[in-house]
SEKOL-703197 format. One record per atom (N, C-alpha, C): x, y, z; atom name. Coordinates in steps of 0.02 Angstrom, whole numbers. Layout:
// residues N
       u       v       w   a
       X       Y       Z  CA
...
This chain:
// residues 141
       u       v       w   a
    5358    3351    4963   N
    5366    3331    5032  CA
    5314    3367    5075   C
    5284    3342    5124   N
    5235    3373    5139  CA
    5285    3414    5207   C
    5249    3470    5236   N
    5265    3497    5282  CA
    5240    3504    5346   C
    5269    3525    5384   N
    5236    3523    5477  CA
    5239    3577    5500   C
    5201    3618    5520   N
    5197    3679    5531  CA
    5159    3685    5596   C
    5191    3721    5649   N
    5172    3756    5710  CA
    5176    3830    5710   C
    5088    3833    5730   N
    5064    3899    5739  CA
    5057    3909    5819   C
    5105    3992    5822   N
    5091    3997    5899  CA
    5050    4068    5936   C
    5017    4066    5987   N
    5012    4127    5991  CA
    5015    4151    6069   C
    4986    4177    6095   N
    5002    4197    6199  CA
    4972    4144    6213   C
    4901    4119    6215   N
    4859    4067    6253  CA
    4851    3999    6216   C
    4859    4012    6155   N
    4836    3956    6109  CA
    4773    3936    6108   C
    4711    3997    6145   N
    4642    3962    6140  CA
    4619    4024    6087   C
    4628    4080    6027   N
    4607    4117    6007  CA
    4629    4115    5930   C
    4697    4148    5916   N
    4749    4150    5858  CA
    4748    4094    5823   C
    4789    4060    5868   N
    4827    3998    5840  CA
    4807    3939    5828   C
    4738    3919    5870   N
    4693    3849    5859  CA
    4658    3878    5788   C
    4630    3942    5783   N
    4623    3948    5725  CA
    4648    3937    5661   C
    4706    3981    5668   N
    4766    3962    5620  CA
    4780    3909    5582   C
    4776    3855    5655   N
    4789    3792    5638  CA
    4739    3768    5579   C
    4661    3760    5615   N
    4613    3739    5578  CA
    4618    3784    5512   C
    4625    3845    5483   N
    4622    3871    5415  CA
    4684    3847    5388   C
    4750    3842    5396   N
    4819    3792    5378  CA
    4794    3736    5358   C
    4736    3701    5399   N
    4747    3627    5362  CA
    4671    3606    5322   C
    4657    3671    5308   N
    4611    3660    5259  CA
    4636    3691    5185   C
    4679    3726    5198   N
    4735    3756    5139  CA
    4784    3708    5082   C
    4805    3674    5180   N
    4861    3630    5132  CA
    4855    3550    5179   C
    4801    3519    5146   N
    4772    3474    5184  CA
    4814    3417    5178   C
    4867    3400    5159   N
    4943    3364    5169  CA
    4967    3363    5237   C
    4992    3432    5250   N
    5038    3442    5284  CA
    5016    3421    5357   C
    5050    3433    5423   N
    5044    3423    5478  CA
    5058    3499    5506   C
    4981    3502    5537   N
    5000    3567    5588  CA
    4978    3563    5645   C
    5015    3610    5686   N
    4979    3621    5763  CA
    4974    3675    5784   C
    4960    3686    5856   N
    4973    3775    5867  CA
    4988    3744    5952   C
    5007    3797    5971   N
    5036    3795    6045  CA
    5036    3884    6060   C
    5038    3885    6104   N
    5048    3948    6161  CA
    5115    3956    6195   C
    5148    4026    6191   N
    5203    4034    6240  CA
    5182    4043    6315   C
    5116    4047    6331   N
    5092    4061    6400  CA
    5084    3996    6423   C
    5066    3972    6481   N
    5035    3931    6517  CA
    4961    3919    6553   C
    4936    3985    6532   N
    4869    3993    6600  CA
    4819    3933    6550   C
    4806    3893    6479   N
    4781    3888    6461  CA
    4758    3821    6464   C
    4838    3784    6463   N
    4836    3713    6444  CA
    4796    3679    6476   C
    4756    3628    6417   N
    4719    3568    6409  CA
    4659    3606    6393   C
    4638    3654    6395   N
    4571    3711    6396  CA
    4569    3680    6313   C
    4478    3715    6302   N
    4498    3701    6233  CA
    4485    3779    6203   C
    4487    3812    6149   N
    4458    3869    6145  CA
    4425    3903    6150   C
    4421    3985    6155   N
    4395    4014    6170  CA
    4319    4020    6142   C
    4254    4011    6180   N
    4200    3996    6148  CA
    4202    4056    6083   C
    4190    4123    6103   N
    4168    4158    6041  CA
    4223    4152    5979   C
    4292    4126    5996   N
    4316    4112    5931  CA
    4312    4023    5909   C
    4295    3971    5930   N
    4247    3922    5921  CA
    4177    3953    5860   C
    4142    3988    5889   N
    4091    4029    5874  CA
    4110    4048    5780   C
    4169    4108    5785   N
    4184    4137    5737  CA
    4200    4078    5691   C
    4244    4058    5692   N
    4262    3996    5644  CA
    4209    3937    5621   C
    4149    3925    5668   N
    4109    3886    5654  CA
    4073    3929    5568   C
    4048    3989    5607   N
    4039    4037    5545  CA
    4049    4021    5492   C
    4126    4013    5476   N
    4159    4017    5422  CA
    4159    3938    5400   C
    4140    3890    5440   N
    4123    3819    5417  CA
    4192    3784    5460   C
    4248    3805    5513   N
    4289    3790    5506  CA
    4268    3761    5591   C
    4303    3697    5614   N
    4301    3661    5669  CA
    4330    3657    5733   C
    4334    3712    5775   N
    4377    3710    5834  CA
    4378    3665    5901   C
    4334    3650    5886   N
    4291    3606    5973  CA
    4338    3551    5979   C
    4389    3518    5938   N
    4428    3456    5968  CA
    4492    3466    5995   C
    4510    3554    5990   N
    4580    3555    5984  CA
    4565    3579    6078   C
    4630    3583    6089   N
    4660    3580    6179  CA
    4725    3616    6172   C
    4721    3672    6230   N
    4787    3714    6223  CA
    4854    3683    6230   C
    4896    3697    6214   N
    4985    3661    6247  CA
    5025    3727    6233   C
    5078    3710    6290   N
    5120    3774    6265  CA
    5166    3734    6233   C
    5206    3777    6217   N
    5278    3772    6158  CA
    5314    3719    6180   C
    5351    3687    6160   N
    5425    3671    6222  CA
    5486    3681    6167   C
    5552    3661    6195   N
    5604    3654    6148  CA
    5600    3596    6091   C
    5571    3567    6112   N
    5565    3493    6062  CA
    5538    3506    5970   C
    5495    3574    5979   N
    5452    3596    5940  CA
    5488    3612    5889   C
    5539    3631    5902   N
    5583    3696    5845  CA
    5610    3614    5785   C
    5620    3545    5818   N
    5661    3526    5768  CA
    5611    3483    5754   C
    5544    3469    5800   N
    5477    3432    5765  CA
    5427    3488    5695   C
    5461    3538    5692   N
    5400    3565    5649  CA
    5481    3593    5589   C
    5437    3588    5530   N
    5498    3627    5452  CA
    5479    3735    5479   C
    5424    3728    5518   N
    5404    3809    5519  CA
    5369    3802    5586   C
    5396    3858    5599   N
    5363    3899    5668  CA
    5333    3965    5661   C
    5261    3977    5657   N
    5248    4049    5643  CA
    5215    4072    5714   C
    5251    4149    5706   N
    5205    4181    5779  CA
    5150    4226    5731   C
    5116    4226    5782   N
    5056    4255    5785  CA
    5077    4362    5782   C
    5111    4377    5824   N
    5133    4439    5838  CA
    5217    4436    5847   C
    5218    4511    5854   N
    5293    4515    5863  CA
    5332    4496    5939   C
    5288    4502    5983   N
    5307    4464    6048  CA
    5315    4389    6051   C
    5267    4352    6029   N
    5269    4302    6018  CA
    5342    4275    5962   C
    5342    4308    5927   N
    5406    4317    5885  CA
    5468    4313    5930   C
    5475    4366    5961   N
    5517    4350    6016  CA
    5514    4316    6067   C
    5461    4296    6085   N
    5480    4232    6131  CA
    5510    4200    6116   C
    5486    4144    6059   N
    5522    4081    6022  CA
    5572    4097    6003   C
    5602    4174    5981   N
    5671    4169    5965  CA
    5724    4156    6038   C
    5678    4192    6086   N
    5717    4177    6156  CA
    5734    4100    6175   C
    5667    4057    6158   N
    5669    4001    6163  CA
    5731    3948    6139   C
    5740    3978    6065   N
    5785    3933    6002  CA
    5818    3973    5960   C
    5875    4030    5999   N
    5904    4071    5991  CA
    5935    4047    5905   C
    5949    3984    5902   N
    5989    3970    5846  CA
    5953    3951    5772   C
    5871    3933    5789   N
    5800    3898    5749  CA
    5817    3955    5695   C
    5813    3930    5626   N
    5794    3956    5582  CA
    5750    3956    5542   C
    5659    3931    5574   N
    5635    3910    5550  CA
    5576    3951    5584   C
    5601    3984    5609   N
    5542    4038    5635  CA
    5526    4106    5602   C
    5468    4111    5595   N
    5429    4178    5558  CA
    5348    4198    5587   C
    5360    4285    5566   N
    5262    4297    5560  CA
    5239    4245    5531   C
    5177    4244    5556   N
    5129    4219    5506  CA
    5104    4266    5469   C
    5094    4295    5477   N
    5074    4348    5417  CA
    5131    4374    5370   C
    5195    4361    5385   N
    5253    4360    5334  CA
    5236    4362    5271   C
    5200    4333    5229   N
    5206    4315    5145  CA
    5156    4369    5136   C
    5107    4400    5177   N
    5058    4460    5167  CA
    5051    4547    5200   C
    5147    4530    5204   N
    5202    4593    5210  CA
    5203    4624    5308   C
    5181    4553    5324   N
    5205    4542    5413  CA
    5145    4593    5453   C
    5161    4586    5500   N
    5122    4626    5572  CA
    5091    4571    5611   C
    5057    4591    5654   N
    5023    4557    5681  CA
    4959    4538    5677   C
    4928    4491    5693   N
    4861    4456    5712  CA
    4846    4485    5764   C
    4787    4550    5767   N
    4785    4554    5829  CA
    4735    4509    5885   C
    4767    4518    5940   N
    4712    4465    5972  CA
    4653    4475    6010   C
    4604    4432    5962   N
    4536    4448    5962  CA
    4500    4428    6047   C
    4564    4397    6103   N
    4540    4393    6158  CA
    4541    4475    6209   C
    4563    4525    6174   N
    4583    4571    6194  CA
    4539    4626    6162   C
    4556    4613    6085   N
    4489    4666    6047  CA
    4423    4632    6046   C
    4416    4575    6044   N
    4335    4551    6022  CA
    4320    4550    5932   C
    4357    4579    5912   N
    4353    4559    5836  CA
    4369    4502    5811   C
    4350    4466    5803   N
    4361    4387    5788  CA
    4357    4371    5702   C
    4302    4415    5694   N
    4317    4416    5624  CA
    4370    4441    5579   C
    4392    4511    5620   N
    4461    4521    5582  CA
    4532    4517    5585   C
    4528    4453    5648   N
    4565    4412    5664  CA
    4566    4348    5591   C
    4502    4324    5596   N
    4500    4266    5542  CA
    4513    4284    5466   C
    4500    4352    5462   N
    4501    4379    5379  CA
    4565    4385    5373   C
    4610    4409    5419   N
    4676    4395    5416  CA
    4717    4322    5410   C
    4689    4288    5440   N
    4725    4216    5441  CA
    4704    4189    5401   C
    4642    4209    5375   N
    4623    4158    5297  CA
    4678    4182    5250   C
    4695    4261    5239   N
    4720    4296    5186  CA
    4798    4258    5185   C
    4829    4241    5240   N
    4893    4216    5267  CA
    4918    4132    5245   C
    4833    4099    5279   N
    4837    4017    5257  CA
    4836    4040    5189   C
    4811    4063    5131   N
    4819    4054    5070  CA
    4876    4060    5025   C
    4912    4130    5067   N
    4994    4124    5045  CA
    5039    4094    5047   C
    5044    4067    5137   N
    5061    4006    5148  CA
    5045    3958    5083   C
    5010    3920    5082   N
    4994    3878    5052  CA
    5025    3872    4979   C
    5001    3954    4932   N
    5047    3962    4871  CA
    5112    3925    4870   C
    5145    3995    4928   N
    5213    3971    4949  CA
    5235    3909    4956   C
    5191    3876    4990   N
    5242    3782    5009  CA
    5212    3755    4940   C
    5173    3770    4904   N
    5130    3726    4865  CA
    5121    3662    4894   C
């Protein structure tokens, strides 16, 4: 069965458009997205230098456009991953009852993604989310 997976993170122009794009080159079946618990972002598209970073790596950011979360999300996606532990708690605030929410970095013993709009490391932002899409991926096969 293929799966649907929403990646989230504060803005949705850094983490999580990434995310997205390394997810669906992993497990090129499934359906993913990413969204933001913030608002300052929507319709923006990502952040140029992480556009930049991912081009690097061969991977395509330029079509995606921020959105935040809504309630609708929790029973449109089989998984909800945050980005950090705040973000973690948002969505649990959101869908107090969702059991379908986790790190993304969960299967590669949790923490956070930190965010590269804050450090500027973009790369070890992405070396992380590659290491993550691949477990993922094991995992759902």
């Amino acid at each position: 069965m293929p799966h649907s997976i929403l990646v989230v993170c504060l803005g949705n122009i850094c983490r999580s458009p990434t995310a997205e794009v390394v997810l669906r080159a992993h497990l090129p079946g499934a359906r993913i997205d990413s969204a933001g618990t913030g608002s300052w972002h929507i319709g923006k598209p990502p952040y140029p230098p992480a556009i930049e970073a991912a081009e690097a790596r061969g991977y395509d950011l330029t079509r995606l456009r921020a959105r935040r979360v809504t309630p609708a999300d929790f029973d449109a996606f089989d998984l909800v991953l945050a980005m950090d532990s705040d973000n973690l708690a948002d969505l649990r605030d959101m869908a107090p009852e969702a059991d379908n929410i986790a790190l993304f970095l969960e299967p590669v013993g949790g923490g956070a993604v930190p965010d590269p709009y804050f450090t500027g490391d973009f790369d070890q932002a992405l070396d992380l989310i590659e290491e993550a899409a691949a477990a993922w991926a094991k995992r759902l096969g």
